[in-house]
C-alpha positions in Angstrom: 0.0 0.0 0.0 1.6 3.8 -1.1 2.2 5.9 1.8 -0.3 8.6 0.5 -3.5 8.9 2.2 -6.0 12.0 3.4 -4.5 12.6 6.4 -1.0 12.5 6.1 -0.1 13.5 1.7 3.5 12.9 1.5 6.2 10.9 0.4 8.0 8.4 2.3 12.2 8.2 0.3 11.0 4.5 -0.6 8.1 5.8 -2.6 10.2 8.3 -3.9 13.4 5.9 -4.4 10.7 3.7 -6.5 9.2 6.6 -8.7 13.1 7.5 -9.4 13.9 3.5 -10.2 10.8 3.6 -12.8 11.5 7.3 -14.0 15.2 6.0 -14.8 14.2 3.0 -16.8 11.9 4.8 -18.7 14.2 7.7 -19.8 16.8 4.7 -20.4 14.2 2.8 -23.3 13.5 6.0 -24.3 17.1 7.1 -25.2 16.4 11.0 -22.6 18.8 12.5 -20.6 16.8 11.8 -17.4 18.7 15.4 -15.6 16.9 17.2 -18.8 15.1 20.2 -18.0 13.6 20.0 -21.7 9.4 19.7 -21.1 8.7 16.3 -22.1 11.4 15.2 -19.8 9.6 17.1 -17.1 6.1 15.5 -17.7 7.3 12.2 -18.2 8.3 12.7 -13.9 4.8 14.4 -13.6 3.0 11.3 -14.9 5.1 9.2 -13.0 4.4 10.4 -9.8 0.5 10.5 -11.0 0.4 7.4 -11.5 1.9 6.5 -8.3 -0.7 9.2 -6.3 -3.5 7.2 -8.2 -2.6 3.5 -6.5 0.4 2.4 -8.9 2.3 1.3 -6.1 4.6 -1.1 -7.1 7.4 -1.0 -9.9 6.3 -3.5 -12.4 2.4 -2.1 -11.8 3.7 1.3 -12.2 6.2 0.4 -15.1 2.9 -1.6 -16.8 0.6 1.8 -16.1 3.0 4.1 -17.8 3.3 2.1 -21.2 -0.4 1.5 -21.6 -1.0 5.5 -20.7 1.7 6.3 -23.4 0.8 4.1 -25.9 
């Protein structure tokens, strides 16, 4: 289970260390320079995270969410 609920938003670093794992590979099969301050770089992280707010929770389930969003 995330570490997001109503009464205490937030990020624990294991949900954020997990969001970084699966923002990494993505930029990596992508071929982007994941430090990139270029927008798409920017909103790839944004959906990311989303995903992971919206009960992607895992890495494979967030990995899985992200390619059928983008494709």
């Amino acid at each position: 289970m995330s570490s997001l609920n109503k009464r205490h938003p937030g990020f624990f670093p294991s949900d954020l260390q997990l969001c970084q794992r699966v923002f990494d590979q993505i930029c990596c099969e992508r071929k982007l320079d994941r430090m990139s301050l270029k927008p798409d770089v920017q909103q790839l992280a944004a959906t990311v995270f989303w995903l992971f707010e919206n009960g992607c929770s895992n890495e494979s389930e967030l990995l899985e969410c992200f390619r059928r969003l983008r494709h």
